[in-house]
C-alpha positions as CSV (number, residue, x, y, z in Angstrom):
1,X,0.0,0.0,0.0
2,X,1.3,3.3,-0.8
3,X,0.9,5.8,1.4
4,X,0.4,9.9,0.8
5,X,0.4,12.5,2.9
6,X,-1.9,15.1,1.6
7,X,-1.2,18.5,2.6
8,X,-1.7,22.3,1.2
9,X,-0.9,26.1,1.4
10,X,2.6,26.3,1.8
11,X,3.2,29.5,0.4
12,X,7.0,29.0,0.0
13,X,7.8,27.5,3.4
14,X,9.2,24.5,1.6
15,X,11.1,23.0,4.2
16,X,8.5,23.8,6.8
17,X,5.8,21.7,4.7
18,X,8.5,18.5,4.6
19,X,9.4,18.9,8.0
20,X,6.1,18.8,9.5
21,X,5.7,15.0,7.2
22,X,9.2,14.0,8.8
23,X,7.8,14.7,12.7
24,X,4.7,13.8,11.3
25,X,6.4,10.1,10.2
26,X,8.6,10.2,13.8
27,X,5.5,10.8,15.9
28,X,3.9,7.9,14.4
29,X,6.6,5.2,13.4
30,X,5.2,5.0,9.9
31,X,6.9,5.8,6.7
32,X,5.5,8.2,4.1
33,X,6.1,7.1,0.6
34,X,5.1,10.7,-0.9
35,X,3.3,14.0,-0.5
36,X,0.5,15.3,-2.8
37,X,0.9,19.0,-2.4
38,X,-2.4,20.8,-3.3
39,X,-2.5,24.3,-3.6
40,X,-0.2,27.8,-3.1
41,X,3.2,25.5,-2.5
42,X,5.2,28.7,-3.4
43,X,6.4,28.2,-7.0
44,X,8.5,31.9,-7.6
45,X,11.3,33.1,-8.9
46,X,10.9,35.8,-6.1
47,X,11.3,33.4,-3.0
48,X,14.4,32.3,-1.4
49,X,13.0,28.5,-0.7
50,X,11.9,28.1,-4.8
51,X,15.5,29.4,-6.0
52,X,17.6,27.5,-3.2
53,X,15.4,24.4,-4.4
54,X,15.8,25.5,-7.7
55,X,19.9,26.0,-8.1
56,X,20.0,22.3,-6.2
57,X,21.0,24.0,-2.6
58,X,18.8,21.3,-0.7
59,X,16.7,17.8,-2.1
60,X,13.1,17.2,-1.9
61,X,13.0,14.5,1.1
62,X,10.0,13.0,-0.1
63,X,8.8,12.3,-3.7
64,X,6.2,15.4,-3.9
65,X,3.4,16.0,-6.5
66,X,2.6,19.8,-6.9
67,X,-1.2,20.7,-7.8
68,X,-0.7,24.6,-8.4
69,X,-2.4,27.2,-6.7
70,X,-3.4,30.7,-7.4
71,X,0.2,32.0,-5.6
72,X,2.6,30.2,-8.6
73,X,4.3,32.4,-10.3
74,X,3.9,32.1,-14.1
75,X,7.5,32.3,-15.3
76,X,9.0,30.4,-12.9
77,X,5.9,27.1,-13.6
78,X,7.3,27.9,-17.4
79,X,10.7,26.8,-16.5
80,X,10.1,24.0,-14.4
81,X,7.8,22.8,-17.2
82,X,10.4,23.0,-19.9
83,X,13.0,21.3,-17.4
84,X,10.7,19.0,-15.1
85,X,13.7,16.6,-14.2
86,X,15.8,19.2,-13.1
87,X,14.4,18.8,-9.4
88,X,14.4,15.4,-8.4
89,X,11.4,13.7,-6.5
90,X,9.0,17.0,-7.6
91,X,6.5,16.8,-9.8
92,X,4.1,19.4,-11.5
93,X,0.4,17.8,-11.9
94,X,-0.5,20.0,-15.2
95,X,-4.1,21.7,-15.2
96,X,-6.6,18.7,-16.0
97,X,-3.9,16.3,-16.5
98,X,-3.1,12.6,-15.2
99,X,0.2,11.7,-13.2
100,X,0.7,8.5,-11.8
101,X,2.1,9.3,-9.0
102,X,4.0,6.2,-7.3
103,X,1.9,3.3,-9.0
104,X,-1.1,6.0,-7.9
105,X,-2.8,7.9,-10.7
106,X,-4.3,11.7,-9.8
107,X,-6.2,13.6,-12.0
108,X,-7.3,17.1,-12.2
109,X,-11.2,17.8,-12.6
110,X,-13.3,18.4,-15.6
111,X,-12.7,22.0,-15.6
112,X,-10.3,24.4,-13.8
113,X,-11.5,27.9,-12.1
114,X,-9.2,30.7,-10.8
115,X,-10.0,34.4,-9.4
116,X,-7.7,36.7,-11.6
117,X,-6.7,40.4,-10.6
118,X,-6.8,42.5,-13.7
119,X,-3.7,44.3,-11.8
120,X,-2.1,41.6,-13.1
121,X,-1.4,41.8,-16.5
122,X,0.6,38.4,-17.1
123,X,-1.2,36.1,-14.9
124,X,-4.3,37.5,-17.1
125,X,-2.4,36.1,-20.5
126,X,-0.5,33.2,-18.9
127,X,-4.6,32.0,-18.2
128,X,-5.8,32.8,-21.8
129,X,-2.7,31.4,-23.2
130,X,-3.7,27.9,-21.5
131,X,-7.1,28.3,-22.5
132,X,-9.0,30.2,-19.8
133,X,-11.7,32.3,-20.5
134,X,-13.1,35.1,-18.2
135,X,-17.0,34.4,-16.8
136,X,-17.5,37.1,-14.6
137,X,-15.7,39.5,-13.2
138,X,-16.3,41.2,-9.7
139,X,-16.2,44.9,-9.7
140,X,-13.5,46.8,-7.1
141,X,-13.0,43.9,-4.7
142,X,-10.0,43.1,-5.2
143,X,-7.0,45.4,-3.3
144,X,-3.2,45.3,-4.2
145,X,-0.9,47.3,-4.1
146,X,-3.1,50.2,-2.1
147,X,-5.5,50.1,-4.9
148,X,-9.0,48.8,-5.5
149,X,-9.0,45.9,-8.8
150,X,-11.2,44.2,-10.9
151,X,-10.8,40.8,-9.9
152,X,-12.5,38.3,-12.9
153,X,-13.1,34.5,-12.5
154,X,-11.6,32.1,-15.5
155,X,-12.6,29.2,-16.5
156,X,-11.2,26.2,-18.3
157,X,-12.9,23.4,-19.4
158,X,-11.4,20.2,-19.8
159,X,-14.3,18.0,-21.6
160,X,-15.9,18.4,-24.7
161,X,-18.9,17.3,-22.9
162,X,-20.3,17.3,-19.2
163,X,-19.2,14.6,-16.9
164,X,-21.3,11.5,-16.4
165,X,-23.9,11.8,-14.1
């Protein structure tokens, strides 16, 4: 049996998140075979933890599967895409894709939504380049940078047809 740990929200505290699965596996006497990592794990070019990860200053402890969240930065998910083997035991789960994940297959849903701030600009294309389209957009409520945004909601479906009921 292979077991996961599934955890979320890191927001760049990388070796916070696997040290918390290492106490978690001495607490317990168990072993962890991997981590499914869902959402905001702190993919930037802008944090210290992604670029010491990134330039090989410290290894992934545990095999890790990365579903993004809405705090990845766009470039930096660019490179790791066109070099995915360059950290080892890390793995990107791509929007609506399949992984098999230690002899355990994940998939992504039949459609993908994320809140975009039109302050923004290149999250905005990164979205429409991978497909999304805007379905609504919330007037003023989002605030950045000491300024009031238009914050729309993207969709992206991954079907040509509704799931079975």
């Amino acid at each position: 049996m292979t077991r996961l740990m599934i955890m979320g929200d890191w927001h760049a505290d990388l070796k916070l998140g696997w040290r918390i699965a290492q106490t978690w596996e001495s607490r317990n006497h168990k072993h962890i075979d991997g981590i499914v990592q869902v959402g905001d794990f702190g993919v930037s070019m802008k944090w210290l933890p992604w670029n010491d990860l990134w330039a090989g200053n410290f290894a992934v402890p545990f095999p890790t599967l990365v579903i993004m969240g809405n705090h990845e930065d766009p470039a930096a998910i660019r490179s790791w895409q066109a070099d995915p083997e360059r950290i080892v035991d890390l793995t990107l789960l791509p929007d609506g894709g399949v992984v098999d994940f230690l002899g355990v297959k994940i998939g992504g849903i039949h459609g993908n939504y994320s809140p975009v701030s039109y302050a923004n600009p290149e999250r905005v294309a990164l979205h429409r380049s991978v497909g999304f389209e805007p379905v609504g957009v919330f007037k003023s409520v989002g605030r950045k940078f000491g300024k009031w945004h238009d914050v729309a909601w993207f969709q992206r479906s991954l079907r040509d047809s509704p799931p079975f009921e």
